[in-house]
C-alpha positions in Angstrom: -35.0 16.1 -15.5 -37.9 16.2 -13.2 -37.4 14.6 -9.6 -38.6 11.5 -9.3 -41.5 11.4 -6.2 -42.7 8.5 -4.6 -46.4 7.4 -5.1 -49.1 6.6 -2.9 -47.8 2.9 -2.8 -44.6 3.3 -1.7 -45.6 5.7 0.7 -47.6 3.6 2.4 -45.3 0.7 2.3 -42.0 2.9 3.4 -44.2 4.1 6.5 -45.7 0.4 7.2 -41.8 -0.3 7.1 -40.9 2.3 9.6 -43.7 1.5 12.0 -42.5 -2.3 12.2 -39.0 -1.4 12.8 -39.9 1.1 15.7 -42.0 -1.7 17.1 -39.4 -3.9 17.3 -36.7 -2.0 18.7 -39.5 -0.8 21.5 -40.2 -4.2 22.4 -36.8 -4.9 22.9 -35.2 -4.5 26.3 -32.9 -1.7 26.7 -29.9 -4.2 28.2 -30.2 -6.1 25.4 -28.2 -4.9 22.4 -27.0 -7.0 19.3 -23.6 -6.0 18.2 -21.7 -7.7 15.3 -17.9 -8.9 16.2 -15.5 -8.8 13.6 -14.6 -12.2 12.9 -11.2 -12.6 10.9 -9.3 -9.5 12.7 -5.5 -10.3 11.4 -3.3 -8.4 14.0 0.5 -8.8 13.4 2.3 -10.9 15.8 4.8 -8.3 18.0 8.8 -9.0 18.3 9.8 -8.3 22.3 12.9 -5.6 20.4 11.2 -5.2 17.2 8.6 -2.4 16.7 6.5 -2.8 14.0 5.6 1.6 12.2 2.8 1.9 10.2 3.1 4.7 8.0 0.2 6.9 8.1 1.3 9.3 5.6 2.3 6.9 2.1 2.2 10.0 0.2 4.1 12.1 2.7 7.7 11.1 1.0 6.6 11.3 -2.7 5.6 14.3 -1.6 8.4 15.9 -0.3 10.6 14.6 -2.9 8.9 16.4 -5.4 9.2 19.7 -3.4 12.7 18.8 -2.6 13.5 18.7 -6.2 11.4 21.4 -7.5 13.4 23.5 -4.8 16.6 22.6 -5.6 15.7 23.1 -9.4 15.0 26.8 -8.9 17.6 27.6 -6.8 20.7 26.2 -8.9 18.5 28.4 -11.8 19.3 31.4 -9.9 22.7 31.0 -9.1 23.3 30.0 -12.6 21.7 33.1 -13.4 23.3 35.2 -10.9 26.6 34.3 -12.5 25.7 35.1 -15.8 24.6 38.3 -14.9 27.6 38.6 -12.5 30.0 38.2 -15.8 28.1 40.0 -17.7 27.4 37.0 -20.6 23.7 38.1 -20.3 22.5 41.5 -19.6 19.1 42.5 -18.4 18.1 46.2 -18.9 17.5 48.1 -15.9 19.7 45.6 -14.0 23.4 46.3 -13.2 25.9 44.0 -11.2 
């Protein structure tokens, strides 16, 4: 699809735009700045012995299980394996315990 381009209008009113916004703010005094405050900030009231941890990793421990288990999955495979091999109820050529 071809890119859509601005026309002639819009041109002239995006830069009629641009001009009235850098008039404004060079008007202005440089002390003067307008900043918007948060108004409903909800901050958790603090215990004296109670101390409040956010965890900043929720995925950290799903995580790790998953490794955890994946881990301990293919290690019991190998010692089941090196048993069988061990005993010899399953024999690999080329491979002698």
């Amino acid at each position: 699809m071809a890119k859509h381009r601005k026309t002639r209008e819009q041109k002239k009113l995006a830069d009629s735009r641009h001009q009235f916004v850098h008039t404004l703010t060079s008007q202005t005094l440089p002390a003067v700045k307008i900043q918007n405050q948060p108004k409903d900030i909800i901050r958790p009231q603090k215990q004296p012995n109670q101390q409040i941890s956010i965890n900043k990793y929720p995925y950290l421990v799903k995580d790790l299980s998953k490794t955890g288990m994946l881990t301990l999955g293919i290690l019991a495979f190998q010692i089941i394996l090196f048993g069988l091999l061990k005993n010899h109820v399953l024999t690999i050529p080329g491979i002698s315990y």
